[in-house]
NUTITI-77566 format. One line per field, with one value per residue: residue number from 1; residue in three letters; x negated, z negated, y negated of N, C-alpha, C in turn. Coordinates in steps of 0.05 Angstrom, whole numbers. Example, Ala and Ser with C-alpha at 12.3 -4.5 7.8 and 13.67 -1.06 7.14 Angstrom:
BEGIN
i = c(1_2) .
aa = c(ALA_SER) .
nc1 = c(-264_-257) .
nc3 = c(-156_-142) .
nc2 = c(114_45) .
cac1 = c(-246_-273) .
cac3 = c(-156_-143) .
cac2 = c(90_21) .
cc1 = c(-264_-258) .
cc3 = c(-156_-157) .
cc2 = c(66_-1) .
// end
This chain:
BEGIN
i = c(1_2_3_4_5_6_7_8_9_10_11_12_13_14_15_16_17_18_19_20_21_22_23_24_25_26_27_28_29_30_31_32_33_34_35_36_37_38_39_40_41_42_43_44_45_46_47_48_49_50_51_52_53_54_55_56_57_58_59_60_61_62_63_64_65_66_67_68_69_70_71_72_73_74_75_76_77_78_79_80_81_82_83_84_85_86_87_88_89_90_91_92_93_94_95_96_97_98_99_100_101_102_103_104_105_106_107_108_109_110_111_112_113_114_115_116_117_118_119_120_121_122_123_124_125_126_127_128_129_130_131_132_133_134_135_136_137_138_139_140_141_142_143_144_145_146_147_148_149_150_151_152_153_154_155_156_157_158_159_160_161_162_163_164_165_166_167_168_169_170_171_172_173_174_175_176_177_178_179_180_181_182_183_184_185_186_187_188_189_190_191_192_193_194_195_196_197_198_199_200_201_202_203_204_205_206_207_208_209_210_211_212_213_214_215_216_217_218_219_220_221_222_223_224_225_226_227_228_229_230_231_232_233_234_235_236_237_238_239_240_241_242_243_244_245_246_247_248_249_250_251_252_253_254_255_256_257_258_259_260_261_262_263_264_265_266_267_268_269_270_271_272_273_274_275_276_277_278_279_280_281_282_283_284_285_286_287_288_289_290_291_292_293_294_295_296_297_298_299_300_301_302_303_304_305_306_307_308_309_310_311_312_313) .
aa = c(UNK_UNK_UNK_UNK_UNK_UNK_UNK_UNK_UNK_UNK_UNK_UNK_UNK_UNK_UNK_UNK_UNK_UNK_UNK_UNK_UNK_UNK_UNK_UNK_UNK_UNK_UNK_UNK_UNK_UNK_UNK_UNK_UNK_UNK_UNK_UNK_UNK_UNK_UNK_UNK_UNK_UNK_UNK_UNK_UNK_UNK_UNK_UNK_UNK_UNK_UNK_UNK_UNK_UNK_UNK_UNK_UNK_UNK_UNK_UNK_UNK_UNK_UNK_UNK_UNK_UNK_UNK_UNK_UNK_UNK_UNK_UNK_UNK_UNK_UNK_UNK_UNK_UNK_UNK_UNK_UNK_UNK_UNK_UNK_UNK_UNK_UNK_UNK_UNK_UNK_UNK_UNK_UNK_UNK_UNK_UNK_UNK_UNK_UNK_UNK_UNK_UNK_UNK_UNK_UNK_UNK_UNK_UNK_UNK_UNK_UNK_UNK_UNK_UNK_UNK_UNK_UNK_UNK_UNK_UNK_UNK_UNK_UNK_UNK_UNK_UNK_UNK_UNK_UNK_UNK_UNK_UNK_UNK_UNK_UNK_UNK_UNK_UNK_UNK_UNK_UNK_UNK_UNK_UNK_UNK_UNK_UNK_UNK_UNK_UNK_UNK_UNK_UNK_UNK_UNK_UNK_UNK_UNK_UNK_UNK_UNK_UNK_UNK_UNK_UNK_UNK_UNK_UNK_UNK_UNK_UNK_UNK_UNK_UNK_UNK_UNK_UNK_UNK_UNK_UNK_UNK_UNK_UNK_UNK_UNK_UNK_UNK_UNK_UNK_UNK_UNK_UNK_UNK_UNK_UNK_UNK_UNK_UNK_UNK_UNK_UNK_UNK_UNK_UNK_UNK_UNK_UNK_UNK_UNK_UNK_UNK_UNK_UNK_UNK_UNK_UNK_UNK_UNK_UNK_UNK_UNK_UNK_UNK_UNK_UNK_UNK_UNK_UNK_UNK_UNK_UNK_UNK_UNK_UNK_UNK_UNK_UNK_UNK_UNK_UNK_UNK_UNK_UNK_UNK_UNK_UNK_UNK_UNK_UNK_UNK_UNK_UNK_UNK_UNK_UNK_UNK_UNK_UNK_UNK_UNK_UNK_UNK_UNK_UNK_UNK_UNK_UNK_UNK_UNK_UNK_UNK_UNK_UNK_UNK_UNK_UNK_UNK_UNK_UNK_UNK_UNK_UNK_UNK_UNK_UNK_UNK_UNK_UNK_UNK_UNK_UNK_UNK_UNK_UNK_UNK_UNK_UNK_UNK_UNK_UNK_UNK_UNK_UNK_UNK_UNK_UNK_UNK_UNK_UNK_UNK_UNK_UNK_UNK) .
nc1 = c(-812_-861_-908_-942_-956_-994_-1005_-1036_-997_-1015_-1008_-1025_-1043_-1045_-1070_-1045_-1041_-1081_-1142_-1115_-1059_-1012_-988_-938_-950_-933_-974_-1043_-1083_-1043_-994_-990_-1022_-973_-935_-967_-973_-913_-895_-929_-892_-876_-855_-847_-858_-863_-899_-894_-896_-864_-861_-797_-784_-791_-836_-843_-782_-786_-820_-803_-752_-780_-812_-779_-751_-792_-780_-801_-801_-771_-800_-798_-761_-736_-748_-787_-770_-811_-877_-946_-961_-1003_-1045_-1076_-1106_-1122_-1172_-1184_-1234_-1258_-1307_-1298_-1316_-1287_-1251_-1233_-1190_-1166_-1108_-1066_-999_-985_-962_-935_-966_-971_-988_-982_-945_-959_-899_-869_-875_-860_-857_-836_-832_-885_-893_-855_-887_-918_-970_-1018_-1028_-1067_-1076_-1105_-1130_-1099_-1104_-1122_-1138_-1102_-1059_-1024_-1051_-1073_-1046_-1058_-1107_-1076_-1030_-1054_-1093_-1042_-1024_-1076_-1075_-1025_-1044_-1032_-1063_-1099_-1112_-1150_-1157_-1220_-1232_-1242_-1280_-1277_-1259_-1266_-1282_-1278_-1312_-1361_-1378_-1397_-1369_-1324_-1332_-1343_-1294_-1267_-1289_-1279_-1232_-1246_-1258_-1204_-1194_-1195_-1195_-1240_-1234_-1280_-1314_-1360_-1389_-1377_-1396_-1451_-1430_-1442_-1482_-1509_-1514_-1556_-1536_-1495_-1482_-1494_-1465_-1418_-1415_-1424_-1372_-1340_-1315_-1286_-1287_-1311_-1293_-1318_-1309_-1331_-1310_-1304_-1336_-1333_-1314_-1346_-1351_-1355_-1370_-1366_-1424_-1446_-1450_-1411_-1392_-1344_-1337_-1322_-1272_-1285_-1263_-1211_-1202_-1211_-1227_-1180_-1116_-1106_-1126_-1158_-1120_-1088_-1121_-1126_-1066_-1058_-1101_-1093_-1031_-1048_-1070_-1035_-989_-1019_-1014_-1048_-1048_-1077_-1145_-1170_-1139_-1167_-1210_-1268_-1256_-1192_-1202_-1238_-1198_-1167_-1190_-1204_-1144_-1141_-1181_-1161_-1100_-1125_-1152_-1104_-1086_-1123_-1117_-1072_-1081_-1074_-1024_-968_-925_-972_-985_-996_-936_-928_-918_-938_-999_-998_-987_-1037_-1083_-1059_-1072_-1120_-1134) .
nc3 = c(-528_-570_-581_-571_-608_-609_-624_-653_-713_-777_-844_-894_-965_-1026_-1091_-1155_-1230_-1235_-1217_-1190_-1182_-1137_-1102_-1053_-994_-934_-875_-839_-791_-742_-763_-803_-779_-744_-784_-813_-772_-753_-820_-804_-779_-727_-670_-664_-620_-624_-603_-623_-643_-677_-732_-751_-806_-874_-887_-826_-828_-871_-862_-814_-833_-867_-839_-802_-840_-850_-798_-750_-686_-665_-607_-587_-612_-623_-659_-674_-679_-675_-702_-712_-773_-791_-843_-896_-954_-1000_-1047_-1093_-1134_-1198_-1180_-1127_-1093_-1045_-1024_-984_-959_-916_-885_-836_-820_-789_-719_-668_-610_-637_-606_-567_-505_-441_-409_-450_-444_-418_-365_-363_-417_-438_-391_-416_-458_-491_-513_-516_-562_-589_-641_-655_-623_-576_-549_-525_-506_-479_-416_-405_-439_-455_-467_-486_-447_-402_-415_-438_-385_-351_-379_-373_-322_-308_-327_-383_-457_-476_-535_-582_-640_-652_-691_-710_-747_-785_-750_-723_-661_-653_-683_-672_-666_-630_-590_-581_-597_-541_-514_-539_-517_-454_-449_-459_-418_-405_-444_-483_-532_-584_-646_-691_-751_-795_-803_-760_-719_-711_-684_-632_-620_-654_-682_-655_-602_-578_-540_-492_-490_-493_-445_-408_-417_-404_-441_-477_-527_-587_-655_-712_-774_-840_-893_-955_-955_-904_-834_-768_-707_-636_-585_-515_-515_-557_-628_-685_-756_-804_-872_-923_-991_-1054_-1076_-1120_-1137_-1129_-1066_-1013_-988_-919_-919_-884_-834_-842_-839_-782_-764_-776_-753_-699_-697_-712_-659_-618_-640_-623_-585_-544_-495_-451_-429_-416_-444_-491_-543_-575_-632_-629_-646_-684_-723_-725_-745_-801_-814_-820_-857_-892_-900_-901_-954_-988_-990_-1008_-1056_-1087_-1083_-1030_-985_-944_-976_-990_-950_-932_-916_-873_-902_-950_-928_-917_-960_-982_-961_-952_-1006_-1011_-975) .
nc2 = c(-720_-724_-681_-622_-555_-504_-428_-376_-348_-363_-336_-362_-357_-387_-392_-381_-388_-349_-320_-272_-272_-301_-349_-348_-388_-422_-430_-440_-455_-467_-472_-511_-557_-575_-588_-628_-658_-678_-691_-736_-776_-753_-727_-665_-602_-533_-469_-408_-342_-302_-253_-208_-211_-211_-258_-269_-298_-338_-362_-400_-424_-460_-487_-513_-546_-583_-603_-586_-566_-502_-474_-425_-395_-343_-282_-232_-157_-115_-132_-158_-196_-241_-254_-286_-279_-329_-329_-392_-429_-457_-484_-503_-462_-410_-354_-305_-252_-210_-178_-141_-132_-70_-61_-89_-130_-203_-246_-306_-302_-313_-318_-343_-394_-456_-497_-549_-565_-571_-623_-652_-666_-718_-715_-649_-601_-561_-510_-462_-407_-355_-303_-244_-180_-159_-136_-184_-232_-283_-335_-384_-411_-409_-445_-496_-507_-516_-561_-595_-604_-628_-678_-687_-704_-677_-634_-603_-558_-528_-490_-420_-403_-364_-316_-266_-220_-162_-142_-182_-240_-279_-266_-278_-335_-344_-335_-376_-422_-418_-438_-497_-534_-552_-584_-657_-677_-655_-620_-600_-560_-581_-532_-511_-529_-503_-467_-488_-492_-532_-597_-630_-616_-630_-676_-655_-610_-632_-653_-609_-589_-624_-656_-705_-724_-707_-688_-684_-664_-669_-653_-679_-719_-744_-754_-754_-784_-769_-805_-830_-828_-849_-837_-845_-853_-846_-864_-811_-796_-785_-720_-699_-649_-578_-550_-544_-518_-531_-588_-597_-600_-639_-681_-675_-675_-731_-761_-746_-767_-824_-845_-825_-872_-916_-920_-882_-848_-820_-809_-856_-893_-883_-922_-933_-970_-953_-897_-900_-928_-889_-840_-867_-868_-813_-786_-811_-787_-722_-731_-746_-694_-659_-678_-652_-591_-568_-537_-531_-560_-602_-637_-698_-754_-803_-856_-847_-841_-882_-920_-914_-931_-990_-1012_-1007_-1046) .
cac1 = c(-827_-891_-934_-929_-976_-993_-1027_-1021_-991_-1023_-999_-1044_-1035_-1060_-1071_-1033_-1064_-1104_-1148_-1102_-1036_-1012_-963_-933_-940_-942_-1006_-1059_-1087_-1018_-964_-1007_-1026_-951_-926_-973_-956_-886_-890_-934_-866_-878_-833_-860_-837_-882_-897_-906_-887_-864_-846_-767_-798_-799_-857_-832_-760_-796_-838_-784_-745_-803_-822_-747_-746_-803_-773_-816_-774_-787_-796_-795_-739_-732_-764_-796_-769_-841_-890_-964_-959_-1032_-1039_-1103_-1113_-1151_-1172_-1200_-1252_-1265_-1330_-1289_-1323_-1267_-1254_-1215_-1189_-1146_-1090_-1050_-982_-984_-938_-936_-979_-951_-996_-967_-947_-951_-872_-857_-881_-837_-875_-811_-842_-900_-890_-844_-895_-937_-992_-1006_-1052_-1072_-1100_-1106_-1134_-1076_-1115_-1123_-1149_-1077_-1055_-1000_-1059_-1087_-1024_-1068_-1113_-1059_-1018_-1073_-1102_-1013_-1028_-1090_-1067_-999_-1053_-1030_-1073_-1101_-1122_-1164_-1178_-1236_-1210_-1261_-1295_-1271_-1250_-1287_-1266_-1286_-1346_-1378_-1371_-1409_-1353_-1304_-1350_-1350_-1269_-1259_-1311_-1265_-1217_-1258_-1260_-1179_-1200_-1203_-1200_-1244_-1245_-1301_-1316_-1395_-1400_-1357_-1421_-1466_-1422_-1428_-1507_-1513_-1503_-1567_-1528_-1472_-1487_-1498_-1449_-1395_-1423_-1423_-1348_-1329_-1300_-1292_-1282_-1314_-1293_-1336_-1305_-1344_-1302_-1298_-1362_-1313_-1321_-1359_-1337_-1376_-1359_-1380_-1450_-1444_-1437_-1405_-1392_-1329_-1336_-1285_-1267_-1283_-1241_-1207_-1194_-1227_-1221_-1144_-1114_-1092_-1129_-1170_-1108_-1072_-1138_-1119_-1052_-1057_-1123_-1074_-1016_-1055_-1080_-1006_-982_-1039_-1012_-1072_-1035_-1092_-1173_-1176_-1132_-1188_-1230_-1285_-1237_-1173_-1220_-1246_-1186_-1150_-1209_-1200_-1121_-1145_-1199_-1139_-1091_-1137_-1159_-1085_-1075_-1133_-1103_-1054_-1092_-1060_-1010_-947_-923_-984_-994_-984_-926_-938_-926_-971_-1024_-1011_-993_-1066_-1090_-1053_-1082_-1150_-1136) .
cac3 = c(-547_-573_-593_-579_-622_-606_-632_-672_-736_-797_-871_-924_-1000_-1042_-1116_-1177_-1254_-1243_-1190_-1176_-1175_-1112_-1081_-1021_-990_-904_-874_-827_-773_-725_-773_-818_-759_-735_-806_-805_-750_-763_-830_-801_-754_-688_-654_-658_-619_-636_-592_-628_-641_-709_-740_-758_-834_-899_-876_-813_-833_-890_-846_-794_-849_-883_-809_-787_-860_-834_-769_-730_-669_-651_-583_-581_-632_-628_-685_-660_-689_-681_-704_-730_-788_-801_-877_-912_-979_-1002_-1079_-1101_-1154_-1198_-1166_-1108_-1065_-1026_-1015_-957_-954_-894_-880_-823_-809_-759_-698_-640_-613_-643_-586_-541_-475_-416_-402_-466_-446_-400_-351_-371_-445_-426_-379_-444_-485_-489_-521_-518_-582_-589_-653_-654_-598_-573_-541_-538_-486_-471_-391_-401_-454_-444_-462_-486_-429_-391_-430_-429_-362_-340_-390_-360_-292_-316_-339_-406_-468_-493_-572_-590_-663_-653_-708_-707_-770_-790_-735_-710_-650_-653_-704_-657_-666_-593_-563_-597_-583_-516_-506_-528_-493_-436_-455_-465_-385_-404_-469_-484_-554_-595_-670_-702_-781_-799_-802_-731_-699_-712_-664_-609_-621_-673_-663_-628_-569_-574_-529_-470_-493_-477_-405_-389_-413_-386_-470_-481_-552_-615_-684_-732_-810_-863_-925_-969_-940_-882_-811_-741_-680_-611_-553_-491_-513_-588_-648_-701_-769_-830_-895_-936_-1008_-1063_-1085_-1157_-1138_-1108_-1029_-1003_-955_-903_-911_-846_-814_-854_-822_-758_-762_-786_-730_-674_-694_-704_-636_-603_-643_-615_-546_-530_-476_-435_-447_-415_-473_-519_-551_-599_-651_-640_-656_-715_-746_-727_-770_-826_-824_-823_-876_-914_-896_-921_-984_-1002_-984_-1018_-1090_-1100_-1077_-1006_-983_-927_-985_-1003_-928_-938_-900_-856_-918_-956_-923_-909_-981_-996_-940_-963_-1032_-1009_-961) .
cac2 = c(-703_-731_-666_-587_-550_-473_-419_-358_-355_-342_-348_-376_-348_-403_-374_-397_-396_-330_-299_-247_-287_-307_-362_-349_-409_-418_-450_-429_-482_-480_-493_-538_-583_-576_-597_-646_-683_-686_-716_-768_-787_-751_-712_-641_-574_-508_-449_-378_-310_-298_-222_-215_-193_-238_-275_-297_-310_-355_-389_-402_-433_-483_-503_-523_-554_-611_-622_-576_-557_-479_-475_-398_-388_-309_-260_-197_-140_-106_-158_-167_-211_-238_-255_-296_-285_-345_-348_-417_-414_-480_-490_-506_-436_-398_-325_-299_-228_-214_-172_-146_-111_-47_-69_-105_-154_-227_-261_-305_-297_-331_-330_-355_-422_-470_-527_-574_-569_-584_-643_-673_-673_-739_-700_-620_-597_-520_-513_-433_-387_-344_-291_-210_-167_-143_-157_-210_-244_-308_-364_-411_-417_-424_-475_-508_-506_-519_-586_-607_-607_-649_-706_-697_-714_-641_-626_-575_-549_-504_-457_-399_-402_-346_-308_-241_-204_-134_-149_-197_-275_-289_-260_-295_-367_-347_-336_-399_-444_-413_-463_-529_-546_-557_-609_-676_-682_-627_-621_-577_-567_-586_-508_-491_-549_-494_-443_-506_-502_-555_-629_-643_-607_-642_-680_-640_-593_-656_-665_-585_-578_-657_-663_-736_-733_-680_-706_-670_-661_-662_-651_-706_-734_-754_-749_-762_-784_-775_-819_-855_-830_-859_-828_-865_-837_-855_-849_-805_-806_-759_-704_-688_-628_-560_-552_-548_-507_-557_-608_-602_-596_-658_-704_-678_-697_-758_-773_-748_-785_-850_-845_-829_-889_-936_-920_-865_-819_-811_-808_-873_-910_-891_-941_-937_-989_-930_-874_-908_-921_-854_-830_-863_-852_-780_-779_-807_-760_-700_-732_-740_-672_-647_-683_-628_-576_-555_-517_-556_-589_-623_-654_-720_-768_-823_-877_-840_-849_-930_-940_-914_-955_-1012_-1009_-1012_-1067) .
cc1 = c(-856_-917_-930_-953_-967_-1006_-1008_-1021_-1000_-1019_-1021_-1021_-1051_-1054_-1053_-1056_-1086_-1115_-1131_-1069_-1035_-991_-955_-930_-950_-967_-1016_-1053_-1059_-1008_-974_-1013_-995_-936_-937_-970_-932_-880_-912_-913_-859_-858_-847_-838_-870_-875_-905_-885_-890_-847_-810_-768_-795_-821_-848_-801_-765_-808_-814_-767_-760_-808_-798_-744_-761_-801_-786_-793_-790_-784_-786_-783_-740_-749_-767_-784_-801_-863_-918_-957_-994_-1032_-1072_-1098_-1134_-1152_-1189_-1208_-1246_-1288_-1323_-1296_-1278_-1279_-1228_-1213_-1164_-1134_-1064_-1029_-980_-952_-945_-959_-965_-957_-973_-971_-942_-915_-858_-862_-873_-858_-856_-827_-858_-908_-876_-857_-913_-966_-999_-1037_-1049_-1091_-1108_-1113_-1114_-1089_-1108_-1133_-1120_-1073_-1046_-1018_-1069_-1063_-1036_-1082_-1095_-1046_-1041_-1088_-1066_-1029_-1054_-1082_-1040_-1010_-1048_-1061_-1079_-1127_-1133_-1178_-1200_-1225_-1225_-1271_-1299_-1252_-1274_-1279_-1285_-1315_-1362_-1367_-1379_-1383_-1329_-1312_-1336_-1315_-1269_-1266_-1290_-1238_-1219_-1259_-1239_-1176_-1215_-1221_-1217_-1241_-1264_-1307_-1346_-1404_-1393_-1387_-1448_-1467_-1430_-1462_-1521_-1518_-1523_-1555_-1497_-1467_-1473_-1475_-1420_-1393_-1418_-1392_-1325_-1306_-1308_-1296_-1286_-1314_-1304_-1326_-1320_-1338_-1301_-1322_-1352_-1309_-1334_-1340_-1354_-1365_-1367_-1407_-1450_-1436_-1438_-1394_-1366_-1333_-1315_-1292_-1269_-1263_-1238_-1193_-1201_-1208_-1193_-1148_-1100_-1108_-1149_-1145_-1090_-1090_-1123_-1094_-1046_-1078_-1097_-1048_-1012_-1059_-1049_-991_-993_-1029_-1028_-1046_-1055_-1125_-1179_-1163_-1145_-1200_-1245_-1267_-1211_-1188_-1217_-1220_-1167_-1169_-1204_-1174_-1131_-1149_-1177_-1111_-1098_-1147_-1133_-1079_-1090_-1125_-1080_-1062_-1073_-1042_-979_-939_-933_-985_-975_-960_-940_-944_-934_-992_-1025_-1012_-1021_-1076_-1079_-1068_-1107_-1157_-1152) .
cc3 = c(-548_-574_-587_-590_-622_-621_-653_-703_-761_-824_-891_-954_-1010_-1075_-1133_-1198_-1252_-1211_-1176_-1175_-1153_-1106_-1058_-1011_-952_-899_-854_-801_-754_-742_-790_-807_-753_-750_-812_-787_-754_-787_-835_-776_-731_-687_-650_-646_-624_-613_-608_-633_-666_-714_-754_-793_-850_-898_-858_-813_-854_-882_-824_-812_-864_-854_-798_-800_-859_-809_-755_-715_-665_-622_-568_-615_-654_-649_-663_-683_-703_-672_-717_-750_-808_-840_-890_-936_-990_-1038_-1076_-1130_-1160_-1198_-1145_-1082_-1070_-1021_-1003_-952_-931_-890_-857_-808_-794_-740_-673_-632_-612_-630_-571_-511_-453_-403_-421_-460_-426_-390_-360_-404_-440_-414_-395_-454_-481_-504_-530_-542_-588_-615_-678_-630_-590_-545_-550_-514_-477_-436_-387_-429_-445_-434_-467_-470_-411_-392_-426_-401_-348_-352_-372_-325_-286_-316_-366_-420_-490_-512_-568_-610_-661_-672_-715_-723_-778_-777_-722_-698_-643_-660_-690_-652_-640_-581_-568_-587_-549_-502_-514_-519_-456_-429_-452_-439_-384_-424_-472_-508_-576_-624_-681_-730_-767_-796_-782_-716_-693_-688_-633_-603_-633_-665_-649_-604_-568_-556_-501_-466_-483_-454_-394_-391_-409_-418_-472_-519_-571_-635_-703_-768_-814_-887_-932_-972_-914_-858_-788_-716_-662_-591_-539_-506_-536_-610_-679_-726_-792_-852_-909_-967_-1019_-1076_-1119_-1152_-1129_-1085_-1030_-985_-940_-901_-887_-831_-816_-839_-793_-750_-763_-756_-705_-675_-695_-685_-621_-611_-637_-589_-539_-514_-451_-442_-431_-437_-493_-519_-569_-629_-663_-657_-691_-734_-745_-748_-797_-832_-832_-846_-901_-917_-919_-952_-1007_-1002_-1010_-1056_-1094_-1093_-1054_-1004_-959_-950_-989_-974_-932_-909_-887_-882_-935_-961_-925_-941_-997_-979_-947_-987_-1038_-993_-968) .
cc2 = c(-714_-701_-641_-588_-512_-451_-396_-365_-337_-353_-349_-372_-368_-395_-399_-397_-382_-328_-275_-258_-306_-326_-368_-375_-407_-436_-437_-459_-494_-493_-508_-552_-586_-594_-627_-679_-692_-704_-743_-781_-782_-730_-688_-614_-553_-484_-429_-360_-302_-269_-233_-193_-219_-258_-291_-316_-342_-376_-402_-426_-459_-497_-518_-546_-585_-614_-613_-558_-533_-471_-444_-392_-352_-298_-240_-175_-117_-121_-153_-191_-213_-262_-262_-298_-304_-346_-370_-416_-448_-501_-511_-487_-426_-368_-321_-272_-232_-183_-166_-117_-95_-58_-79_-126_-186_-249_-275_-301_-324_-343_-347_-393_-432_-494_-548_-580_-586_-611_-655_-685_-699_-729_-663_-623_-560_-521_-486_-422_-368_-322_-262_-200_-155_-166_-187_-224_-264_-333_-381_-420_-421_-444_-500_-523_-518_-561_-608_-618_-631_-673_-715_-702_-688_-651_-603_-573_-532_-482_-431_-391_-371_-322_-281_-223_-179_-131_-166_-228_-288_-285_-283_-328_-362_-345_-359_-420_-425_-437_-495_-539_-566_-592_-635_-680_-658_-629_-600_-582_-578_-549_-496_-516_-523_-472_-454_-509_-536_-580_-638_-639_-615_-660_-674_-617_-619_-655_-643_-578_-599_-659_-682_-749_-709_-697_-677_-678_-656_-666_-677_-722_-755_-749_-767_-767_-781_-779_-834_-856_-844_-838_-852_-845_-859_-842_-829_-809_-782_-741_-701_-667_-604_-562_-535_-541_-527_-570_-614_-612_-627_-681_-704_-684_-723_-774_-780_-766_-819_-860_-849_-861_-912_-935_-912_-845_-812_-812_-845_-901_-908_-919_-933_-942_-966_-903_-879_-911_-892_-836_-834_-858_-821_-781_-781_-790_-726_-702_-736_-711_-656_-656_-665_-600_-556_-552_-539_-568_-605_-643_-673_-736_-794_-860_-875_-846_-880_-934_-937_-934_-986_-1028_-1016_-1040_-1101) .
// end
């Protein structure tokens, strides 16, 4: 198994012709990085906790459909089912109403997750918080913290953006900087740098949570890398299209699976050279993604991306 990828699940509505017309389509940072990966060639299994409702039967179904193995199979009978309404304007702004079913908590749990998985995987990536104040809460610090200890090669989307636990974003920061002790690899948008105390402290912020690696998106401006005390920067490519759901998550597939295919399984197989091009696979990644404007079908495949890469060669 090359990849697990954790985290709660949340479905992205990406609009049709009108503002008020909706297409159900799945998404949200897990299964969009999950999907991701997969059709750039890796071997993906998935940890979450999906409702036994039209949503998660739907999603269950589209996720199987790109080869994403479910590691935790079962439906809950009584389930949260969290739900982003995103319209896209032709500005390219974003609006985000949110949505969520009375039921259970769809968190995971600590039992749901197996050390055999785990120890499979040649790289563990979390790229959702999987948190709650409930006793049996706190799988991803675990998973995590289980992974680190293995020697695997731990991911971490930040993810937060838009996240507010009980009206207060500090708190929220501060659960998952609980995590980062566990992480190698971080990703953060240009607007999640600001949660991290903005890139002058990036730095220092590396050395206090021993993170070898923050790749910093910036849209179709491209992205940053920071390593071994360098920061190095790729260009990306402009868009013909307003901002796509996915395509953060389409870079980060594409980054992570350039990296696994370079032979990175540990922070000492980095280089500077892998970095850089895991970058621009990415950048290209998301800018295919972002030409159809989102959604798992738009994340691009593995030849895809090369025959843009090729093209430019």
């Amino acid at each position: 198994m090359d990849a697990i990828t954790l985290g709660e699940i949340l479905i992205d509505f990406i609009p049709g012709n009108e503002a008020a017309s909706y297409i159900r389509n799945p998404g949200g940072g897990p299964a969009n990085a999950a999907v991701a990966m997969a059709k750039n060639g890796l071997d993906v299994g998935m940890y979450c906790r999906m409702g036994d409702d039209d949503f998660g039967r739907f999603l269950t179904k589209t996720m199987d459909s790109y080869g994403v193995r479910l590691l935790t199979p079962e439906l809950l009978k009584d389930a949260v089912t969290t739900m982003a309404f995103v319209t896209l304007y032709p500005d390219g702004e974003r609006t985000f109403t949110f949505a969520r079913k009375p039921g259970a908590d769809m968190l995971l749990k600590k039992e749901d997750i197996r050390t055999e998985d785990i120890a499979a995987a040649k790289l563990v990536h979390a790229s959702s918080f999987s948190m709650s104040e409930e006793p049996e809460a706190g799988a991803t610090v675990y998973f995590l913290e289980k992974a680190h200890e293995l020697g695997k090669l731990v991911a971490f989307d930040i993810n937060y953006r838009n996240v507010v636990w009980n009206d207060d974003k500090n708190a929220c920061a501060e659960a998952v900087k609980s995590i980062l002790p566990y992480v190698d690899l971080l990703k953060v948008s240009d607007e999640e740098v600001d949660m991290i105390g903005g890139e002058e402290n990036i730095p220092s912020f590396m050395k206090e949570y021993g993170i070898s690696v923050i790749i910093e998106t910036l849209g179709k401006d491209g992205a940053k890398c920071h390593f071994g005390g360098e920061s190095y920067f790729v260009a990306g490519r402009a868009a013909k299209a307003v901002d796509a759901t996915g395509c953060g998550d389409a870079f980060w597939g594409g980054f992570l699976a350039s990296l696994l295919n370079a032979g990175v399984l540990a922070v000492e197989d980095l280089t500077p050279e892998k970095l850089q091009t895991a970058i621009t696979y990415g950048n290209v990644g998301g800018w295919c993604c972002v030409q159809t404007k989102g959604g798992m079908s738009a994340l691009p495949t593995k030849e895809q991306i090369e025959a843009v890469l090729a093209a430019e060669a």
